[in-house]
Every structure is written in structure tokens, then in C-alpha cells.
Backbone as CSV, one residue per row, in Angstrom:
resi,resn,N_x,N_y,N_z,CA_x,CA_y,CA_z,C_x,C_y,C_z
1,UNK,-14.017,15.148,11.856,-14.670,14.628,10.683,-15.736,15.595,10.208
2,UNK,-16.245,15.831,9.018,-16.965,16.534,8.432,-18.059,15.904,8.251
3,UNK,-18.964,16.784,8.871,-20.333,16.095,9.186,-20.906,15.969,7.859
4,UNK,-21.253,14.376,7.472,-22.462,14.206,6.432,-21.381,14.153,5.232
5,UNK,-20.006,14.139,5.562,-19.237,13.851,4.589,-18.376,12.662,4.570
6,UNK,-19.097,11.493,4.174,-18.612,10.598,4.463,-17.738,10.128,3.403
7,UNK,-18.028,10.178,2.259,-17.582,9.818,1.273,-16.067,9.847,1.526
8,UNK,-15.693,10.771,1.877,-14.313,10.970,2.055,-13.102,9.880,2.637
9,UNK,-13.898,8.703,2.890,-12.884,7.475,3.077,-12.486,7.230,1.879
10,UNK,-12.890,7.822,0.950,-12.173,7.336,-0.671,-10.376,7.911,-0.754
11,UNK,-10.765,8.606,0.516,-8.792,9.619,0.447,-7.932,7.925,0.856
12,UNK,-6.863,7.922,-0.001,-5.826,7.177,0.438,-4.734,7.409,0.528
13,UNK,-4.130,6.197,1.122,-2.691,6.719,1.380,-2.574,8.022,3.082
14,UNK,-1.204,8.614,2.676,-1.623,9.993,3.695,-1.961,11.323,2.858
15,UNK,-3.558,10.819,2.041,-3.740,11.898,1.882,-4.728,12.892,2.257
16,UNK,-4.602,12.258,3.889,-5.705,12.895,4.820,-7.267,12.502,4.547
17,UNK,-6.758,10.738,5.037,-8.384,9.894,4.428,-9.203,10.795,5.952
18,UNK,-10.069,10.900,5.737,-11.191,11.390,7.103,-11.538,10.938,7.732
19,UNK,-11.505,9.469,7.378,-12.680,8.215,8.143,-11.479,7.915,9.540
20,UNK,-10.202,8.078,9.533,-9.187,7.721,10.355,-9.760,8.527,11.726
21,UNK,-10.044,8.008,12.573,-10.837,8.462,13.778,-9.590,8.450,14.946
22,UNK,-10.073,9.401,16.112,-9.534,9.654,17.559,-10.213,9.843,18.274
23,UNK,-9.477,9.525,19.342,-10.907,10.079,20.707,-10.667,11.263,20.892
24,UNK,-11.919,11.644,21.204,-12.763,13.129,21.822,-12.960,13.145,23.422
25,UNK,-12.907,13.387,24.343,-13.435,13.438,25.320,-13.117,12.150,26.110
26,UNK,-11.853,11.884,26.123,-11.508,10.381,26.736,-10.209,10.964,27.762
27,UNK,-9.996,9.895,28.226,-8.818,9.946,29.570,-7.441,9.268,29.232
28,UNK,-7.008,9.910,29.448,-5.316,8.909,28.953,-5.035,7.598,30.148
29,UNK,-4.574,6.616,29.355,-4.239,5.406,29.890,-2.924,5.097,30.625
30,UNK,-2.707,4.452,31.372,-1.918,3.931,32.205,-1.393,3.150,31.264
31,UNK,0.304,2.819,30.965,1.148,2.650,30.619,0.668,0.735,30.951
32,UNK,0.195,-0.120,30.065,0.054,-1.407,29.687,-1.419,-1.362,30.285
33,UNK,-2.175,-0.794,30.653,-3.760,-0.457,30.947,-4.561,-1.417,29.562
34,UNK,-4.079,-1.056,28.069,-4.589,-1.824,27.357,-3.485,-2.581,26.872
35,UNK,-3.067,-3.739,26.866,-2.001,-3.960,26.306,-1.993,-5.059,24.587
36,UNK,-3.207,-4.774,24.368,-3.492,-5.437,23.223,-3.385,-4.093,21.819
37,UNK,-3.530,-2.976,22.271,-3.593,-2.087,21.446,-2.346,-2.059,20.534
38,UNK,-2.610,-1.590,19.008,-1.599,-1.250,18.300,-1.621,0.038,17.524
39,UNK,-0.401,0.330,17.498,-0.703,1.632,16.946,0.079,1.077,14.949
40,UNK,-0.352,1.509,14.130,-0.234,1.474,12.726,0.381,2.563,12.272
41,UNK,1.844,2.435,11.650,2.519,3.463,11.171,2.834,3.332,10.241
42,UNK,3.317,4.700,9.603,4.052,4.503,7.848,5.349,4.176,8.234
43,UNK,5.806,3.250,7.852,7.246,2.211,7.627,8.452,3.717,7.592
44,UNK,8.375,4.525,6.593,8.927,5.901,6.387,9.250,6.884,7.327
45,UNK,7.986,6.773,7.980,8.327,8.053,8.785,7.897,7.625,10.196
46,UNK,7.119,7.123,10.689,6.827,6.289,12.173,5.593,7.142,12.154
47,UNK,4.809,7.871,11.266,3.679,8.754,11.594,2.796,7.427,11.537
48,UNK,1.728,7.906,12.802,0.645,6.577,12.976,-0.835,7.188,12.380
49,UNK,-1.212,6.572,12.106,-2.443,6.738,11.059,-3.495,5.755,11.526
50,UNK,-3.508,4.270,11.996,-4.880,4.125,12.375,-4.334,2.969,13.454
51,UNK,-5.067,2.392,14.391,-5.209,1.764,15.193,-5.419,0.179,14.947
52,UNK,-5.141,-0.632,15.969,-5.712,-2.021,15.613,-5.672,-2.917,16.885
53,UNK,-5.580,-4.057,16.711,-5.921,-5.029,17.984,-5.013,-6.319,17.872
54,UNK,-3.937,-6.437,18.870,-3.361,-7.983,18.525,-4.127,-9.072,19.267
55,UNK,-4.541,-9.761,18.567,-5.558,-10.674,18.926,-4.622,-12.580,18.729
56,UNK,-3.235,-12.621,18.698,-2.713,-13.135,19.078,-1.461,-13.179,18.701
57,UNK,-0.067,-14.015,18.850,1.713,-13.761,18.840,1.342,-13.213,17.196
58,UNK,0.981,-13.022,16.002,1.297,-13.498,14.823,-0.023,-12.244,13.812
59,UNK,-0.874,-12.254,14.469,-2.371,-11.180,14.035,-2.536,-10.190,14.436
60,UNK,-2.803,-8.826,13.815,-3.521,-7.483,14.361,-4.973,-7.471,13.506
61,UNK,-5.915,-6.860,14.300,-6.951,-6.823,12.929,-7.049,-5.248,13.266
62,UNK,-7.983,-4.870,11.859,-7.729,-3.611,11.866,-8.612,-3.283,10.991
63,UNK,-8.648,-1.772,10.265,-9.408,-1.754,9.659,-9.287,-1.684,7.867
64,UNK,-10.179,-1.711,7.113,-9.960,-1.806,5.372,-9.100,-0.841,4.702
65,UNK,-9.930,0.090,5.541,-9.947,1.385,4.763,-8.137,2.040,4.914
66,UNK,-7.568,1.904,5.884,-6.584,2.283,6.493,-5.574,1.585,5.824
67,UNK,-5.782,0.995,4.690,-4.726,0.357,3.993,-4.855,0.360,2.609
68,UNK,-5.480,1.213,1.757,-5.649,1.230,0.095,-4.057,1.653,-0.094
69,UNK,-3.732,1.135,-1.097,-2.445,1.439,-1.790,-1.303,0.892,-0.677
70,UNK,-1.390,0.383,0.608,-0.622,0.258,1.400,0.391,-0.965,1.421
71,UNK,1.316,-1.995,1.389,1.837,-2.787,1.539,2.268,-3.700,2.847
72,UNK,2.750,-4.358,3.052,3.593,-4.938,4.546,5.104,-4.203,4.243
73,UNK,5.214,-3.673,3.512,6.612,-2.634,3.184,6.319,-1.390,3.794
74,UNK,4.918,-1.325,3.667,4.723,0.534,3.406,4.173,0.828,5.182
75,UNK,4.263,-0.651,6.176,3.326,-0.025,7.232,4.281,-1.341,8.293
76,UNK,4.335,-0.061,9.187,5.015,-1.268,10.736,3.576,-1.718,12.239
77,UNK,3.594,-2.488,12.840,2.747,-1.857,13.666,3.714,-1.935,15.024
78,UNK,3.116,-1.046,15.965,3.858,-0.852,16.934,2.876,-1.395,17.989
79,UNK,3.503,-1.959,19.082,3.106,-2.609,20.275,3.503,-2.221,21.875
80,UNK,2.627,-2.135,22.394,3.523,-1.986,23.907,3.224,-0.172,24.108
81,UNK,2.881,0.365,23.326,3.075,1.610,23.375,2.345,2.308,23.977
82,UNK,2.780,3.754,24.654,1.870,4.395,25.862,1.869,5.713,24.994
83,UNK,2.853,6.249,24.048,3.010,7.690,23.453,2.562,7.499,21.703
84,UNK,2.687,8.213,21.027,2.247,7.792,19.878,3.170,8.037,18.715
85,UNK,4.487,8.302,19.227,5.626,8.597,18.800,6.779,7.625,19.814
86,UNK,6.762,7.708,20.420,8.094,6.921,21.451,7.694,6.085,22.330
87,UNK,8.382,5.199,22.273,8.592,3.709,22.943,7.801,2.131,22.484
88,UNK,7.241,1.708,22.863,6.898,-0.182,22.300,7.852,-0.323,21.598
89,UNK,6.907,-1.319,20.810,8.234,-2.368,20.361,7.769,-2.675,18.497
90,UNK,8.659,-2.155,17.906,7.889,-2.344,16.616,8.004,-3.419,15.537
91,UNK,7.063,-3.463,14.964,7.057,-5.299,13.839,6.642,-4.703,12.852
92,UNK,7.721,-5.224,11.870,7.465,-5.324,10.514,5.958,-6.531,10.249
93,UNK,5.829,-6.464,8.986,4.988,-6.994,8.559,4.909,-8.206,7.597
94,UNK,4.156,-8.681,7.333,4.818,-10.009,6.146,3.700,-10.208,5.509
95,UNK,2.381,-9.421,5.873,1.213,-9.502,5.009,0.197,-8.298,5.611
96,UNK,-0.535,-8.007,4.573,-1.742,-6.782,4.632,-2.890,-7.852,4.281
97,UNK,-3.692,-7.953,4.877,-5.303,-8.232,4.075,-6.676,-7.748,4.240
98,UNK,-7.116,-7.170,3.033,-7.876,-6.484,3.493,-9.371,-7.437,3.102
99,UNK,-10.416,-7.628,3.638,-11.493,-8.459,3.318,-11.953,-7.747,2.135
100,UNK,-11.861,-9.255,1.273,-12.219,-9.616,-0.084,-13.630,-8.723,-0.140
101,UNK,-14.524,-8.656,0.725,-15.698,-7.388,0.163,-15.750,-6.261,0.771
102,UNK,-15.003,-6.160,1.080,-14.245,-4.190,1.100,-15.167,-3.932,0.257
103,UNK,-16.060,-2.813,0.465,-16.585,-1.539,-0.371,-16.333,-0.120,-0.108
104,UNK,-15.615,0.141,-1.113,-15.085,1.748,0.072,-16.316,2.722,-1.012
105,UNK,-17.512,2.544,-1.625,-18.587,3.498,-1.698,-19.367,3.249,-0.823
106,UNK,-19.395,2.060,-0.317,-20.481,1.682,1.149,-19.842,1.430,2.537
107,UNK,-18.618,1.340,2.789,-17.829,1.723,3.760,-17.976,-0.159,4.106
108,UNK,-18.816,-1.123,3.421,-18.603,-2.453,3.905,-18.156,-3.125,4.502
109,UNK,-17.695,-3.700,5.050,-16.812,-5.059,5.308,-15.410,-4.218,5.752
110,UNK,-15.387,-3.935,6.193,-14.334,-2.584,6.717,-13.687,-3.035,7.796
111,UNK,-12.579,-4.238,7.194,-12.060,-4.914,8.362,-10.775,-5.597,7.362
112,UNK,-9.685,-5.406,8.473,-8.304,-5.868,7.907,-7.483,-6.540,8.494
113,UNK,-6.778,-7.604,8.381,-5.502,-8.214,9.550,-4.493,-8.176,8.656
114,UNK,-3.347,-8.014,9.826,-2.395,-7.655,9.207,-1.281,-8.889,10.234
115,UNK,-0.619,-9.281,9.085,0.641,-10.636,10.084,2.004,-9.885,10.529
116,UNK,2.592,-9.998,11.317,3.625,-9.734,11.899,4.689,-10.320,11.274
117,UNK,5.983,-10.180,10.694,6.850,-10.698,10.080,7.588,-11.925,11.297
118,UNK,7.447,-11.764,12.383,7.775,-12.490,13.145,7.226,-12.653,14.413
119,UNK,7.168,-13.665,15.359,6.028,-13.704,16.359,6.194,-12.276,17.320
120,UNK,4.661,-12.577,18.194,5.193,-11.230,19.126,5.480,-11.946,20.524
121,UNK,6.376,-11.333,21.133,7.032,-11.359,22.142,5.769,-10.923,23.503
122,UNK,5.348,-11.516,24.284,4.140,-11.276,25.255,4.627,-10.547,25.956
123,UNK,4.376,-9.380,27.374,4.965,-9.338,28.444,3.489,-8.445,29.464
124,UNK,3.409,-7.705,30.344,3.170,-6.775,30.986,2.288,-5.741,30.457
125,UNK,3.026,-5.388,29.299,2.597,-4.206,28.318,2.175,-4.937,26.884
126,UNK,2.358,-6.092,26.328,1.524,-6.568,25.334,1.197,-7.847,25.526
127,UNK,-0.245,-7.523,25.424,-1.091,-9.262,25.473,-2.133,-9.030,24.360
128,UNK,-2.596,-10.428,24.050,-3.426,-9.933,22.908,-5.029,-10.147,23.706
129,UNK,-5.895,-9.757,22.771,-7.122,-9.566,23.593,-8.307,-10.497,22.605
130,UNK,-9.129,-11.161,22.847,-10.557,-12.596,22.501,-10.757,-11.830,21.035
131,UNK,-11.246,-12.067,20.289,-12.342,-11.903,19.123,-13.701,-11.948,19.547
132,UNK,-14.495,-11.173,19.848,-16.008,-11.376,19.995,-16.181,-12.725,18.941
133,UNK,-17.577,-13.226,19.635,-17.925,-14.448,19.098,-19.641,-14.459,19.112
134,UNK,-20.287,-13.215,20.208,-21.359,-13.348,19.980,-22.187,-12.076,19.856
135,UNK,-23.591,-12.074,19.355,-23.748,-10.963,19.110,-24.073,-9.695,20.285
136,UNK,-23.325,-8.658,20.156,-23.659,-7.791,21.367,-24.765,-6.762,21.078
137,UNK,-25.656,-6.482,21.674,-26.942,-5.708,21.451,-26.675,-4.386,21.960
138,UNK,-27.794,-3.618,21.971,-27.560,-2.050,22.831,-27.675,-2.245,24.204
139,UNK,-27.093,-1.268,24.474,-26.640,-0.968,26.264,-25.760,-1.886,26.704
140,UNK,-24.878,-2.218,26.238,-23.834,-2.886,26.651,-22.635,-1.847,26.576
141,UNK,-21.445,-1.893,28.023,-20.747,-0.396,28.336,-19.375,-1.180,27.786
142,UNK,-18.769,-0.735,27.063,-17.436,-0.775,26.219,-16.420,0.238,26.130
143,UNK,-15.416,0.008,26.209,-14.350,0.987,25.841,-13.575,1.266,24.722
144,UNK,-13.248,1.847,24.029,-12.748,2.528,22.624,-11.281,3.111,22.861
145,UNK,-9.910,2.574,22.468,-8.934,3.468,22.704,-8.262,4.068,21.258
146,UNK,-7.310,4.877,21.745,-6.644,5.204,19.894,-5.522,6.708,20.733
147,UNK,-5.074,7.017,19.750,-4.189,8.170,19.736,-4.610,9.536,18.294
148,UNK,-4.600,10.498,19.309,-4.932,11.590,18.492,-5.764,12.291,18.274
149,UNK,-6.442,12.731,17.611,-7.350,14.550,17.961,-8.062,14.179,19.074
150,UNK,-7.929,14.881,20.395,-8.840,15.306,21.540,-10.157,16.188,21.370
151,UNK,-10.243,16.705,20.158,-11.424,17.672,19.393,-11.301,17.771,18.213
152,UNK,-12.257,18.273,17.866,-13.107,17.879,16.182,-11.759,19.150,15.262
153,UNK,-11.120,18.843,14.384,-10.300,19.741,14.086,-8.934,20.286,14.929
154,UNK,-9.207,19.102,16.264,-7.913,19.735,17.023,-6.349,19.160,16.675
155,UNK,-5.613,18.858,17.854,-4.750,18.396,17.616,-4.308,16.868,17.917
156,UNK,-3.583,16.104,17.562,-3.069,14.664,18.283,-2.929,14.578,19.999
157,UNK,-3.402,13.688,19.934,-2.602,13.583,21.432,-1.457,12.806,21.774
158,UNK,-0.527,12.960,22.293,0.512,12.105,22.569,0.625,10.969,23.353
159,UNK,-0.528,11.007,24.533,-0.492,9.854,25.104,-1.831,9.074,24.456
160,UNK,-1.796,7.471,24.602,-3.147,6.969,24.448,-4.075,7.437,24.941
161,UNK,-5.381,7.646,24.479,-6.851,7.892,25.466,-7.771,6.529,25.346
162,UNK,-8.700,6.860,26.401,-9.597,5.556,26.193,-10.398,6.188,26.471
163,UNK,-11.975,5.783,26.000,-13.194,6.083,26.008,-14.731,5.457,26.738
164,UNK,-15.035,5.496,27.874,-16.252,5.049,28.217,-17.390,4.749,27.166
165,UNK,-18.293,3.917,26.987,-18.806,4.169,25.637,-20.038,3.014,25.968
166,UNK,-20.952,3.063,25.354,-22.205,2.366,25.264,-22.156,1.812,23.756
167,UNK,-22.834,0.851,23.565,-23.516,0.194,22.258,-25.128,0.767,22.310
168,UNK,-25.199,0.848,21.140,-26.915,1.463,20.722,-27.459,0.168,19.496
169,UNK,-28.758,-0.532,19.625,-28.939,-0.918,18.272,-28.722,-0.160,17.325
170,UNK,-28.836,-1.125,16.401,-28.738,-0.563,14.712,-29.609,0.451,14.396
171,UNK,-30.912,-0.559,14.658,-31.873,0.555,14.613,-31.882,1.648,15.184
172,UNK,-31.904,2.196,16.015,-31.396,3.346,16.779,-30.661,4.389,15.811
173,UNK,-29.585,3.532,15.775,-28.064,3.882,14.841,-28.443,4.333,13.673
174,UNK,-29.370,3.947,12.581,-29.816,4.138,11.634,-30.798,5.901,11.983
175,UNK,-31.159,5.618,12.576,-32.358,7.061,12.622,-31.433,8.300,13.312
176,UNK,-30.319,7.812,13.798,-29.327,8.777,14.274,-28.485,9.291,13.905
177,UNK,-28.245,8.582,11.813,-27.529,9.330,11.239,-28.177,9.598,9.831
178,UNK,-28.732,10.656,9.776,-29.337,11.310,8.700,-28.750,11.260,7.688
179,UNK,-29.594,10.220,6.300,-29.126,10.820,5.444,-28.069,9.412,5.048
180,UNK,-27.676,8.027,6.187,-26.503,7.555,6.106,-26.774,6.156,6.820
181,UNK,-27.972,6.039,6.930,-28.295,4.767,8.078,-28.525,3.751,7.019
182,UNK,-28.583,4.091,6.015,-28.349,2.425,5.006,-27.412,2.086,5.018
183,UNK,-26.212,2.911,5.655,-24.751,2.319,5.527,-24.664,1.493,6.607
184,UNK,-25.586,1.574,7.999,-25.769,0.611,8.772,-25.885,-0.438,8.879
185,UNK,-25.067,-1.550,8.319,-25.388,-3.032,7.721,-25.629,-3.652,8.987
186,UNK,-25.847,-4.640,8.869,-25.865,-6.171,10.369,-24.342,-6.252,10.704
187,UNK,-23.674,-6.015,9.752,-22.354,-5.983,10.361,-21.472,-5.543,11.305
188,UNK,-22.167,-4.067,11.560,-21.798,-2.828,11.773,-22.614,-3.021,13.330
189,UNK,-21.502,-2.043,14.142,-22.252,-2.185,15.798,-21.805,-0.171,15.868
190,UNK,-22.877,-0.090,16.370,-22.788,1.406,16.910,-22.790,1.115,18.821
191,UNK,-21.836,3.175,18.319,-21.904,3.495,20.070,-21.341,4.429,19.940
192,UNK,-21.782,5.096,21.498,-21.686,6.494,22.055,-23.393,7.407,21.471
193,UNK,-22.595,8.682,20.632,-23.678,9.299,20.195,-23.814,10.879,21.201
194,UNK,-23.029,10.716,21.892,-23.191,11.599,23.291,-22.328,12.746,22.722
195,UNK,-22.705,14.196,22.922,-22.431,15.265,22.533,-21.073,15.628,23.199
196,UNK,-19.877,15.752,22.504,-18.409,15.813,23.433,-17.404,14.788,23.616
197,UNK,-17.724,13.787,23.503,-17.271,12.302,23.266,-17.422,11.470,22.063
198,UNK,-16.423,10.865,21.707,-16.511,10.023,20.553,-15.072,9.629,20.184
199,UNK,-15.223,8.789,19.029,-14.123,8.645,17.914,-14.082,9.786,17.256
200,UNK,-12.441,10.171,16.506,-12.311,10.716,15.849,-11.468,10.640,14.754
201,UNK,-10.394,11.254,14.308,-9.827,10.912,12.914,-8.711,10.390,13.518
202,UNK,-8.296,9.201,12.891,-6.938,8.738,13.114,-7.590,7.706,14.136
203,UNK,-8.282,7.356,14.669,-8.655,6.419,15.523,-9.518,5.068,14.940
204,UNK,-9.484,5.130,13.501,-9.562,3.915,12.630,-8.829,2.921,13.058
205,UNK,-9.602,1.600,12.711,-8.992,0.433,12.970,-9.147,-0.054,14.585
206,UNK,-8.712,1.000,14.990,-8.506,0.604,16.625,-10.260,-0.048,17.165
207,UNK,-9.861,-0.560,18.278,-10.946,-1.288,19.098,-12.109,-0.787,20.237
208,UNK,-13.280,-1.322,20.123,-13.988,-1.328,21.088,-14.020,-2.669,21.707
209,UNK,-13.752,-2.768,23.134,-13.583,-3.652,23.528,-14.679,-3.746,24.643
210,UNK,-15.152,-5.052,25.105,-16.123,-5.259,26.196,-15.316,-6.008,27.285
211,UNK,-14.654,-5.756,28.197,-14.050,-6.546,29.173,-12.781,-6.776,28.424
212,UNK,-12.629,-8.262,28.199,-11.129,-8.364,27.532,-11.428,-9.311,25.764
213,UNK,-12.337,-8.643,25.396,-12.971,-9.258,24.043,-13.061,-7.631,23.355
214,UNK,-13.034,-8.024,22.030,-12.804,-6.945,20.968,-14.361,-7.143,20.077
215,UNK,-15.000,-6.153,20.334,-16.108,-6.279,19.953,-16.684,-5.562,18.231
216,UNK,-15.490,-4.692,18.097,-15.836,-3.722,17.390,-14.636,-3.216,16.815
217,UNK,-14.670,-2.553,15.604,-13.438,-2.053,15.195,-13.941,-0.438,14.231
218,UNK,-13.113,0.351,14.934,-13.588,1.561,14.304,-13.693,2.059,12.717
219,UNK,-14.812,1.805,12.486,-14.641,2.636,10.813,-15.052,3.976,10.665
220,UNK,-16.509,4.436,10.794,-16.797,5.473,10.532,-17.789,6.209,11.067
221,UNK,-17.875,7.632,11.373,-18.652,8.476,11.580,-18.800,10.010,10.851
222,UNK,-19.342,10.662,11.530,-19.782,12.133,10.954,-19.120,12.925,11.760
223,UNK,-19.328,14.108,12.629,-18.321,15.237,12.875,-17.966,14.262,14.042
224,UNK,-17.400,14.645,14.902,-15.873,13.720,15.709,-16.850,14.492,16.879
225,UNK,-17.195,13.709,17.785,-18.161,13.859,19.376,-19.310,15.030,18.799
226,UNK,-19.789,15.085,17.521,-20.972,15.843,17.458,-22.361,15.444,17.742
227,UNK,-22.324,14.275,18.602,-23.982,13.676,18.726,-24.158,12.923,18.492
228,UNK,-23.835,12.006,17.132,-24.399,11.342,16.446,-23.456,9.948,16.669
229,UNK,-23.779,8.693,16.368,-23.207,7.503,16.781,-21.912,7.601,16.040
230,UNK,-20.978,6.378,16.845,-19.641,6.185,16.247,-20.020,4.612,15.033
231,UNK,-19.969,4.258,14.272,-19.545,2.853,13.510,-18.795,2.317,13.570
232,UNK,-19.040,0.832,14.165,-17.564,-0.089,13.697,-18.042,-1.004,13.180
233,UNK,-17.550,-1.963,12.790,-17.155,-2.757,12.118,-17.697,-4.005,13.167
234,UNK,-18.438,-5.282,13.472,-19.238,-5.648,14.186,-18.081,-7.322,14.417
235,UNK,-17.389,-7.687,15.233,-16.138,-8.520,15.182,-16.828,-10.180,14.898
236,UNK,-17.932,-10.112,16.122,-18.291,-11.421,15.599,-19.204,-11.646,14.394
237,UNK,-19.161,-10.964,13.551,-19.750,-11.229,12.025,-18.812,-11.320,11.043
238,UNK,-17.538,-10.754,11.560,-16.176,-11.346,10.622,-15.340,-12.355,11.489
239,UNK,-15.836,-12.659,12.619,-14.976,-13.652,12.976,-14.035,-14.746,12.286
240,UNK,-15.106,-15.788,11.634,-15.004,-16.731,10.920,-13.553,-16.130,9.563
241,UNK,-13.962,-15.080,8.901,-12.950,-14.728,8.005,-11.582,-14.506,8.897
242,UNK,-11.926,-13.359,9.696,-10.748,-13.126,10.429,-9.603,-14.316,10.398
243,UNK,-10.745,-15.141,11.115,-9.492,-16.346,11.629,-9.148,-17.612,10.767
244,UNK,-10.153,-17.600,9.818,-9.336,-17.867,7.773,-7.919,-17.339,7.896
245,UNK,-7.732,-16.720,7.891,-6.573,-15.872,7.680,-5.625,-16.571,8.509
246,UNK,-5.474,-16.958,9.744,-4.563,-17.699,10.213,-3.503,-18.393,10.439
């Protein structure tokens, strides 16, 4: 990601939006290790573009931004999956929604579910994982997974990674990104910040999770493990909508 260039979630489609994050400095996962994870692909070509969370047979949530111009035609999600190209199990779609106050000049409300055209099938390798429900503060240790750049400008990775990761207050969060901490709403939960580690592109949507609850959903940051905090999307402050949707 290009530091201090945020704006650039305005890219849609695949036209190399920026805000699409990966991990940096993470460990690859054991084959059903997370089994709530989804990976988000173009219907066309199986290329995966952002991450998400099945949070039960019928829901993924995910993120806003990762779907402008997009359809339940234009996007499959895949389940079960350990590579980011081969194997799970993939579902069409039967609805996109992206929350009604989406702001993509303020990066807002930066949260999406998406329905499965038909239920999901449970096993070993897919279970779905809680909705946070309460508020989580700083220093609380969480994990972050996704597929793709291992470094700032590098390449994909093929297997899943997952990420060790801390929560920081807001406040904190705010003075740690120059220039960008009004974009820090109550909504929004930060973490990491640690030089070498982080989210990175293509790792949108996907989850921070605390135990077996989804706390967080990746939207946005500045260069990819350059220091500065990761943003997500804060779960139990969209709860209530989320599960509108139902």
C-alpha cells in the first residue's frame, strides 16, 4: 500500500483498488486451522481479491469497498480453502450488500455480507465463527488471516497466512496515522502497528478474530507492515445491521 495514499480505495472493480490488504510477516496455516475463512473471487476467472468470514450456513461478511460495481454474478466465495487458487468448495451467490452508509471518501461503514445461493455444507475445514458483540479495547491479542503479498509490493502467497496481532485504542490509532486519524471513527478498531508485520493488499474484508469471535474486518491502512496501525472495520458496532440482513 502506498503510504498516505489512501484515497485510492476509490479504484474499483480489478482495477487494482489498494485498500485490498495481505499479510506481511505472518505464518501459513494448517489446512482447516481457520475454518471460517473465505476467500472472494471474480466469478470469471477464480482470481481472489478480498477476504471474508462465514459467520453462519447462509452469511459471509466482508468488506464495502471490495464490491463497487460488483454483483452476486460477478463474485463466488470460496470455502474450506488452504491455497488461494486450488481446492474448497465454492458458492455462488444470491446477494451482495453493501451497508447503506458506505462512504468510500471516508472509508465509513466499510462492511459487507454477502448470501450464499445455497446453504453451506459444515465439516472439519468449514465452520462459521461468533460476531463480536462487545466492545474490545487495546491490548487485546487477535489474529488476522488472508492470502497474498508477504511484502509491501511483493508477491501473493499461495498458501493462507495468519497473523499474531494486538488491538491499540483509537486514540492511539489516531496519533499513529498522520495526516488520517479523523478517518478513525468509533467504528473502526485498530491493530498491530509493528514494523514488518501487518495487513496488506488483497487482505480486505478478511477477519480479525479474538478466540473464535470475529472482531474486526479489514479495511484500511498506509504502506503494508510499515509501522503504522492496520484499520478494520469494528464488528460489534455493525452487529445489529449485519444480522438485519438475515
Amino acid at each position: 500500500m502506498l503510504k498516505l495514499v489512501i484515497l485510492l480505495i476509490l479504484a474499483v472493480g480489478s482495477q487494482g483498488r489498494s485498500l485490498d490488504r495481505f499479510i506481511v510477516g505472518g505464518n501459513t496455516a494448517s489446512p482447516g486451522q481457520f475454518p471460517y475463512m473465505a476467500s472472494c473471487r471474480l466469478a470469471a476467472t477464480n482470481f481472489h481479491f478480498c477476504g471474508g468470514s462465514l459467520v453462519n450456513d447462509r452469511w459471509v461478511v466482508s468488506a464495502a469497498h471490495c464490491f463497487g460495481g460488483r454483483g452476486p454474478n460477478d463474485v463466488i466465495v470460496v470455502l474450506g480453502a488452504q491455497h488461494r487458487v486450488n481446492g474448497g468448495t465454492p458458492h455462488s451467490l444470491s446477494q451482495v450488500i453493501q451497508h447503506p452508509q458506505w462512504n468510500t471518501q471516508t472509508i465509513a461503514n466499510d462492511v459487507a455480507v454477502l448470501q450464499t445461493a445455497n446453504p453451506v455444507v459444515f465439516s472439519n475445514l468449514i465452520q462459521p465463527i461468533e460476531l463480536g458483540s462487545v466492545f474490545v479495547a487495546g491490548g487485546v491479542s487477535g489474529v488476522a488471516t488472508g492470502w497474498g503479498l508477504t511484502s509491501h509490493q511483493g508477491v501473493a502467497a499461495e498458501q493462507l497466512q495468519y497473523l499474531h496481532t494486538a488491538t491499540i485504542s483509537n486514540q492511539e490509532c489516531s496519533q499513529r496515522l498522520p495526516g488520517m486519524g479523523h478517518l478513525v471513527f468509533d467504528h473502526k478498531i485498530c491493530a498491530g502497528g509493528i514494523q514488518g508485520s501487518g495487513t496488506c493488499q488483497m487482505d480486505s474484508g478478511g477477519p480479525l478474530a479474538v478466540g473464535n469471535t470475529v472482531v474486526g474486518i479489514v479495511s484500511w491502512g498506509l504502506e503494508c507492515a510499515g509501522g503504522t496501525p492496520d484499520v478494520y472495520d469494528r464488528v460489534s458496532a455493525h452487529r445489529t445491521w449485519i444480522i438485519s440482513n438475515f
